[in-house]
Backbone as numpy.savetxt, mean C-alpha at the origin, in Angstrom:
# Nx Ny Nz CAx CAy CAz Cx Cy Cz
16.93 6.83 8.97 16.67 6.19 7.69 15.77 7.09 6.85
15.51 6.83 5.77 15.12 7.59 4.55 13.45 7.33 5.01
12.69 8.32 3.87 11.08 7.94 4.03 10.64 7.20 3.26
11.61 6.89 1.99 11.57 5.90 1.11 11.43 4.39 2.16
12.64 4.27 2.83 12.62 3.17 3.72 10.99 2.97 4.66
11.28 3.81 4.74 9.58 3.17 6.20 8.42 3.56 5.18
8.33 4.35 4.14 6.93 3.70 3.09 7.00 3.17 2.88
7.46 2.11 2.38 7.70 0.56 1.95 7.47 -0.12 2.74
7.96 0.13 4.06 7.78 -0.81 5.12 6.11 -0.51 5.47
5.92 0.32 5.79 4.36 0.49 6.12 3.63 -0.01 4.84
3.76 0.31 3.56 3.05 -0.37 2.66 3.06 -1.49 2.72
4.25 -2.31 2.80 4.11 -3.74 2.77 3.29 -4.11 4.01
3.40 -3.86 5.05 2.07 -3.76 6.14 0.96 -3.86 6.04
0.83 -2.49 5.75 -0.63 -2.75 5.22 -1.13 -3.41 4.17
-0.68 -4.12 3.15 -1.05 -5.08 2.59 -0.89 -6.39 2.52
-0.17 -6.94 3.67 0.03 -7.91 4.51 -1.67 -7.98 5.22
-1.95 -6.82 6.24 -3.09 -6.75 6.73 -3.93 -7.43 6.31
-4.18 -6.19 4.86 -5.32 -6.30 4.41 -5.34 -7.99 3.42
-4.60 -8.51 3.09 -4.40 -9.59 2.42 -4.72 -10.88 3.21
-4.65 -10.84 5.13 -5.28 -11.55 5.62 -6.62 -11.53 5.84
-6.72 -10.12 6.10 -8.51 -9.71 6.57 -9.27 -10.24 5.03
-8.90 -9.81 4.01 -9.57 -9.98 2.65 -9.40 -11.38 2.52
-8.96 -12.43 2.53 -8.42 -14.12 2.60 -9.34 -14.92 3.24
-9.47 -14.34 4.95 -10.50 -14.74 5.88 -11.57 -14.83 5.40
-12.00 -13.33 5.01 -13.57 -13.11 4.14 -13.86 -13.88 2.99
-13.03 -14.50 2.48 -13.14 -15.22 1.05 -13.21 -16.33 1.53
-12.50 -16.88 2.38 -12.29 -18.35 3.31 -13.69 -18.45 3.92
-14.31 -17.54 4.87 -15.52 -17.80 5.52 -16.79 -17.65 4.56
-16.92 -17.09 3.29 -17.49 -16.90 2.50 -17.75 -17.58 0.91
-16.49 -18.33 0.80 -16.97 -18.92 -0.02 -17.63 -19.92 -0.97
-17.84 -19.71 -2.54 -18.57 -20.73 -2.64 -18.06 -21.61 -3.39
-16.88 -21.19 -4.03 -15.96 -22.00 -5.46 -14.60 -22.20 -5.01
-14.42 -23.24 -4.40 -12.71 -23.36 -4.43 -11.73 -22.49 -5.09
-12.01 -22.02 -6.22 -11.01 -21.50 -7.11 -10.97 -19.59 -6.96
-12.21 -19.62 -5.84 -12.23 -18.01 -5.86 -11.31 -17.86 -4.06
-10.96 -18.88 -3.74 -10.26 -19.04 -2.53 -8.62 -18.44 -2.75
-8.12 -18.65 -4.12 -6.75 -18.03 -4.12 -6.58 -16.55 -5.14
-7.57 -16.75 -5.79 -8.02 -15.92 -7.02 -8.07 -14.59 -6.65
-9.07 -14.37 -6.18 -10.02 -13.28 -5.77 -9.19 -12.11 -4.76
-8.67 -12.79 -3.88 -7.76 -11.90 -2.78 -6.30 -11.81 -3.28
-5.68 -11.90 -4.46 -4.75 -11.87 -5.59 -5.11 -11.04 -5.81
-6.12 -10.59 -6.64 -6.32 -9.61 -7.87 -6.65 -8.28 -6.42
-7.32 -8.65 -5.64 -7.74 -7.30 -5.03 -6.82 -6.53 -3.46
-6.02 -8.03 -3.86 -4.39 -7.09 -2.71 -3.42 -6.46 -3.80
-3.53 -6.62 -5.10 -2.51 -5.96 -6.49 -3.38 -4.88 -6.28
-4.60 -4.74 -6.59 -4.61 -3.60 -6.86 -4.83 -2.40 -5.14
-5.18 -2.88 -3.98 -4.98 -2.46 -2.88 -3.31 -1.78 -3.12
-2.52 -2.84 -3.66 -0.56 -2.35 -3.34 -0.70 -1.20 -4.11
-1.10 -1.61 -5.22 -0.75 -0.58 -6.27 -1.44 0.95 -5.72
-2.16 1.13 -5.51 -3.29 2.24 -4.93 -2.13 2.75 -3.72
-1.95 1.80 -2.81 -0.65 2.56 -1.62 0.83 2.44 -2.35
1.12 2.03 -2.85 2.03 2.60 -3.85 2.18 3.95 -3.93
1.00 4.27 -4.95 1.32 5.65 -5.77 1.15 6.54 -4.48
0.20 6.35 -3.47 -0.28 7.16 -1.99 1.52 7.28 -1.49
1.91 5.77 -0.89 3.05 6.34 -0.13 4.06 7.04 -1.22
4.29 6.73 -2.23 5.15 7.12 -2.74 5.31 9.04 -3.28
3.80 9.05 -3.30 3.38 10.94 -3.21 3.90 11.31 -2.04
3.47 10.94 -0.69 3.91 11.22 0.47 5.38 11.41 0.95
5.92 10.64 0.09 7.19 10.02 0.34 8.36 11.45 -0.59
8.04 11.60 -1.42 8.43 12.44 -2.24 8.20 13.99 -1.62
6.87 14.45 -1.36 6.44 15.46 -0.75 7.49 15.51 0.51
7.80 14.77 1.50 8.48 14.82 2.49 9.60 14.78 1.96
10.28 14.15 0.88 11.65 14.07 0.79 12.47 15.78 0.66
11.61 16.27 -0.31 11.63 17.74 -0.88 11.24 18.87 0.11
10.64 18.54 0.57 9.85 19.56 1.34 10.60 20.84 1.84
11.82 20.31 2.32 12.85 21.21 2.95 13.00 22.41 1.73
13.70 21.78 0.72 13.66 22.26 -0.84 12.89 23.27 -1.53
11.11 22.75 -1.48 10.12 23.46 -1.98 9.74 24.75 -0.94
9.89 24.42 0.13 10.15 25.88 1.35 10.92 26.46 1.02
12.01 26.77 1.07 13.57 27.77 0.28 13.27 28.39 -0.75
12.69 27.51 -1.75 12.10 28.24 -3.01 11.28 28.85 -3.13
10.03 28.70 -1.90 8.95 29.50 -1.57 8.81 30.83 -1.05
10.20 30.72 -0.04 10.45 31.70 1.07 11.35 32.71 0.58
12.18 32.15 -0.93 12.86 33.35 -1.68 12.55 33.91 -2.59
């Protein structure tokens, strides 16, 4: 399968993870009902977004790579 395929999959992972670990902490911590759904929203968007642009550099770099060697090596 592609690297497109398993960055995605690992991204969605890890922000699965982190969307429980960050949830818990808001759950055992908080003080306003309303920061219980709020708060771990805004800061798993921007967690995705951040591994986003990461896997998707990675993802690209590996796709080419073969490519940018050939062109290097001639």
């Amino acid at each position: 399968m592609s690297y497109f395929f398993w960055g995605t999959i690992i991204l969605f992972i890890a922000t699965i993870i982190f969307y429980v670990v960050f949830a818990w902490f808001i759950y055992y911590w908080h003080e306003k009902r309303a920061s219980y759904v709020v708060l771990p929203v805004l800061f798993t968007f921007e967690f995705f977004i951040t591994g986003f642009f990461l896997v998707s550099l990675v993802c690209i770099l590996l796709q080419y790579l073969p490519d940018i060697i050939k062109i290097v090596n001639s």
